[in-house]
Each structure stands twice: as structure tokens, then as C-alpha cells.
C-alpha positions as CSV (number, residue, x, y, z in Angstrom):
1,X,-76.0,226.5,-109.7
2,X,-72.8,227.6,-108.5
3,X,-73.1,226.5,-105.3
4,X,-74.0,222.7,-106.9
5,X,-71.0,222.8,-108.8
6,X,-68.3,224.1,-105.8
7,X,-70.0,221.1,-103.8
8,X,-68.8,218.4,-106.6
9,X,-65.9,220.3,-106.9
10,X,-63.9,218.7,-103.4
11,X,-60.9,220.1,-103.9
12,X,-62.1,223.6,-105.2
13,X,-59.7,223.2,-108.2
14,X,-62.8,225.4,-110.7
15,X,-63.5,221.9,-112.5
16,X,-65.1,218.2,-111.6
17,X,-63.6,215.2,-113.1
18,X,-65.5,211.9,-113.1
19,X,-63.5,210.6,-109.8
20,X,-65.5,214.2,-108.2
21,X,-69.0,213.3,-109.3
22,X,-68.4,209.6,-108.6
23,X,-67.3,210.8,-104.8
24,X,-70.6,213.0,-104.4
25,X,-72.8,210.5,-105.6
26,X,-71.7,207.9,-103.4
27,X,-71.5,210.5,-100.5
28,X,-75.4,210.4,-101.4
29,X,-75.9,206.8,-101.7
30,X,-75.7,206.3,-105.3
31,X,-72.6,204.3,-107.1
32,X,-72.6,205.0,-110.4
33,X,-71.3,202.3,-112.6
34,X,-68.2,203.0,-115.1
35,X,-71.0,203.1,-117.8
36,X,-72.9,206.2,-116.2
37,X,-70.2,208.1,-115.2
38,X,-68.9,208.0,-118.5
39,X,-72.3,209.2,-119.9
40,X,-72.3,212.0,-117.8
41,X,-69.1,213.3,-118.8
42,X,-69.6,213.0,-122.1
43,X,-72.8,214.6,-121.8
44,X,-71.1,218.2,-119.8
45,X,-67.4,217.8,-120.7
46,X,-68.1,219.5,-124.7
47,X,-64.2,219.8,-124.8
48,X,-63.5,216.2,-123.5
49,X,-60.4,217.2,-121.8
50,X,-61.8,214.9,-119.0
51,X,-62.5,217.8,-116.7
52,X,-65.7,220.0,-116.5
53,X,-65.6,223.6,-115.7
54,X,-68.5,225.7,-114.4
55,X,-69.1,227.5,-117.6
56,X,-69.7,224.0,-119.6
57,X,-71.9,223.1,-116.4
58,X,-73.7,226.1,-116.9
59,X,-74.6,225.1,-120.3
60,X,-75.9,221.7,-120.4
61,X,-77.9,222.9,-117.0
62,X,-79.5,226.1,-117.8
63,X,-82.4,226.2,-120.9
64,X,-81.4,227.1,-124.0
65,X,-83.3,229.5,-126.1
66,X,-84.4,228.7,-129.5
67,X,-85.6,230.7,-132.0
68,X,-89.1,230.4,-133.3
């Protein structure tokens, strides 16, 4: 997971803006629209500061836990 997140993370500053994850997508082929790109920050950025670190990565990614 780390390793996904330093990849998006260009200029290894410990967080990816939307200008990052625009950059690797289109590195990949795939050009997000303003739309998308502002539904996956929304979706990982919990603080909306407009960056996302590793740990709020970490979150949305891995599965939570509920209890029964």
C-alpha cells in the first residue's frame, strides 16, 4: 500500500493532491475529468485540507472491522 501511495506521491512530499493523482492517471492512460478527481478527493481527503496523507489512504483502502 505504501509503495501505491509513494508512486502517486511525485514529489515524495508524504501527501497526494488532486494535481498527483491527475498526473498518475494520465501517466496510465486515463484523464480524469474535474468531476472525478474531485470525487476522489472527497472520498480519501477526511480533513479536506486538499491534500491526502498516507494514514487517510490507509483508511479508506484497508477493510474496516465492524462489530457484529
Amino acid at each position: 500500500m505504501k509503495q501505491a501511495f509513494t508512486y502517486c506521491d511525485k514529489d515524495q512530499d508524504g501527501v497526494m493532491t488532486a494535481k498527483d493523482i491527475r498526473d498518475m492517471l494520465s501517466e496510465n492512460g486515463y484523464f480524469a475529468t474535474e468531476k472525478e478527481l474531485h470525487l476522489i478527493m472527497n472520498k480519501f481527503d477526511k480533513d479536506r485540507d486538499g491534500k491526502i496523507c498516507l494514514s487517510e489512504y490507509a483508511d479508506e483502502l484497508l477493510p474496516k472491522i465492524g462489530v457484529l
